[in-house]
C-alpha positions as CSV (number, residue, x, y, z in Angstrom):
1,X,-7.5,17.9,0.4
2,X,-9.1,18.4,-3.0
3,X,-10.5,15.2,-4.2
4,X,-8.1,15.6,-7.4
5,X,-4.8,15.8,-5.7
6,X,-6.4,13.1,-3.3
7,X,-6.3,11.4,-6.3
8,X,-3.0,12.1,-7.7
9,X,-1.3,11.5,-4.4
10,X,-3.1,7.8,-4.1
11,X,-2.0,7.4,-7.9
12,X,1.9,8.2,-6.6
13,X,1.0,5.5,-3.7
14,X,-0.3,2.5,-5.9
15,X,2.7,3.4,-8.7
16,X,5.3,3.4,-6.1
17,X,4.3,-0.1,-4.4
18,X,3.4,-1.4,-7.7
19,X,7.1,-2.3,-8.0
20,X,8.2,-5.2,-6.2
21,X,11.9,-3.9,-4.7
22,X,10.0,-1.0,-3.3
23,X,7.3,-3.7,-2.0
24,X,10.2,-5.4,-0.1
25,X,11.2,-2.4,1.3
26,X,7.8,-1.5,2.8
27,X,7.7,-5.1,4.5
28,X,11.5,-4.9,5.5
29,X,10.9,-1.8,7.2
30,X,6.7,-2.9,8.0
31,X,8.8,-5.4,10.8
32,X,12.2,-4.0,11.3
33,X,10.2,-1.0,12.4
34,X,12.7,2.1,11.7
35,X,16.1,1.0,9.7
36,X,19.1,3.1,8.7
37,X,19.9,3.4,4.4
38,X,22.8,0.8,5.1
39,X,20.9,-1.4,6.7
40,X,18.1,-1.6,3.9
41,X,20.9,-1.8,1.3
42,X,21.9,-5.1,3.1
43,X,19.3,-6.9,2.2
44,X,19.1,-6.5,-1.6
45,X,21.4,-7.7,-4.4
46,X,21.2,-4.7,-6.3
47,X,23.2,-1.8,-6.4
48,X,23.1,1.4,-3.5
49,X,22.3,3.9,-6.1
50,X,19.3,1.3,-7.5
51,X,18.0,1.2,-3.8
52,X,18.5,4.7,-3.1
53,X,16.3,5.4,-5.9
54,X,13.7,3.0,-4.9
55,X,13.8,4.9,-1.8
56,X,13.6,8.3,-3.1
57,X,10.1,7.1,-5.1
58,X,8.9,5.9,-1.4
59,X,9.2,9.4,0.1
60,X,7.7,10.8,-2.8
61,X,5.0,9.1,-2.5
62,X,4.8,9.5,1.2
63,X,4.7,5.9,1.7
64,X,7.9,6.3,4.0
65,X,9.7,9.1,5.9
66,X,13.7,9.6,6.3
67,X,14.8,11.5,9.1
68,X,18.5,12.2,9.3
69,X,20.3,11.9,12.1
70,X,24.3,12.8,12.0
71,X,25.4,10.8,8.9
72,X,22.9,8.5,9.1
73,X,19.4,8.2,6.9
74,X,17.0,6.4,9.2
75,X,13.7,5.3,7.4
76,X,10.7,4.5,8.6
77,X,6.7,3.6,7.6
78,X,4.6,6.4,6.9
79,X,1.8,5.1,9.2
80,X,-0.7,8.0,7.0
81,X,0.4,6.0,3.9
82,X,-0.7,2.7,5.3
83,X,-3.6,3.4,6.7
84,X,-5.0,5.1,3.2
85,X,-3.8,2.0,1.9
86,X,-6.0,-0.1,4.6
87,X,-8.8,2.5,3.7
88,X,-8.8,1.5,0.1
89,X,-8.7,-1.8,0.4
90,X,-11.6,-2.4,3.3
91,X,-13.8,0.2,0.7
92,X,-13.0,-1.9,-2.5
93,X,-14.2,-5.4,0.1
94,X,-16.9,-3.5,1.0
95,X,-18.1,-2.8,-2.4
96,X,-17.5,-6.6,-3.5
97,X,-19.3,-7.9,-0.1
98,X,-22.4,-5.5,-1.9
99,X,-22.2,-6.8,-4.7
100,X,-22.3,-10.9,-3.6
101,X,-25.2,-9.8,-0.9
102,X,-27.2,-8.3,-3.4
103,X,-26.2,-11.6,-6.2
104,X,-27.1,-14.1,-2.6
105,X,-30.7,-12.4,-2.5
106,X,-31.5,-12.6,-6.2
107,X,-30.1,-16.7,-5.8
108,X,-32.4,-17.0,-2.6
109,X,-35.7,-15.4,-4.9
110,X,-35.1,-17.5,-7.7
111,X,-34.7,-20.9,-5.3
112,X,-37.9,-19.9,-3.8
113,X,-39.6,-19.1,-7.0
114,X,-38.1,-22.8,-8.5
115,X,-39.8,-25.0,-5.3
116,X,-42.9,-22.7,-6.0
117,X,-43.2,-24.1,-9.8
């Protein structure tokens, strides 16, 4: 994948999770495992159309998949999404665990330096 629409496609992921509803749903279905539309409008005060919505932006992002089976919409976790998600997040630690290595050895020269005085 070209690193820009690598880039456009993470964009779609953080935009889509920035929202809290659609945050909900990715933990609702993150330990229900796979749940039908009904079943996710259950647990939400706000309106089918509002959720369905919320759910469309999901797929489109990629962060979930709907597979219909007779009249039912079953969703479910895009384990792909996720995992770039993981990725992200262990690179961005990785870059701050760097950062206070390299901040814990200039701390360690300048103690030694000090007790050398």
């Amino acid at each position: 994948m070209p690193s820009q629409s690598k880039s456009a496609s993470k964009q779609l992921l953080f935009n889509a999770i920035a929202e809290p509803t659609r945050r909900e749903i990715v933990e609702l279905l993150a330990t229900s495992g796979e749940l039908a539309a009904t079943s996710i409008y259950e647990n939400f005060e706000v309106s089918h159309p509002a959720i369905s919505q919320h759910l469309k932006v999901l797929r489109d992002a990629n962060i979930v998949q709907m597979e219909k089976r007779a009249q039912q919409h079953l969703y479910r976790i895009n384990t792909n999404a996720m995992n770039e998600l993981e990725g992200w997040a262990r690179e961005i630690s990785d870059l701050w665990n760097q950062r206070f290595d390299a901040l814990d050895k200039v701390l360690q020269e300048e103690k030694r330096r000090i007790r050398k005085k």
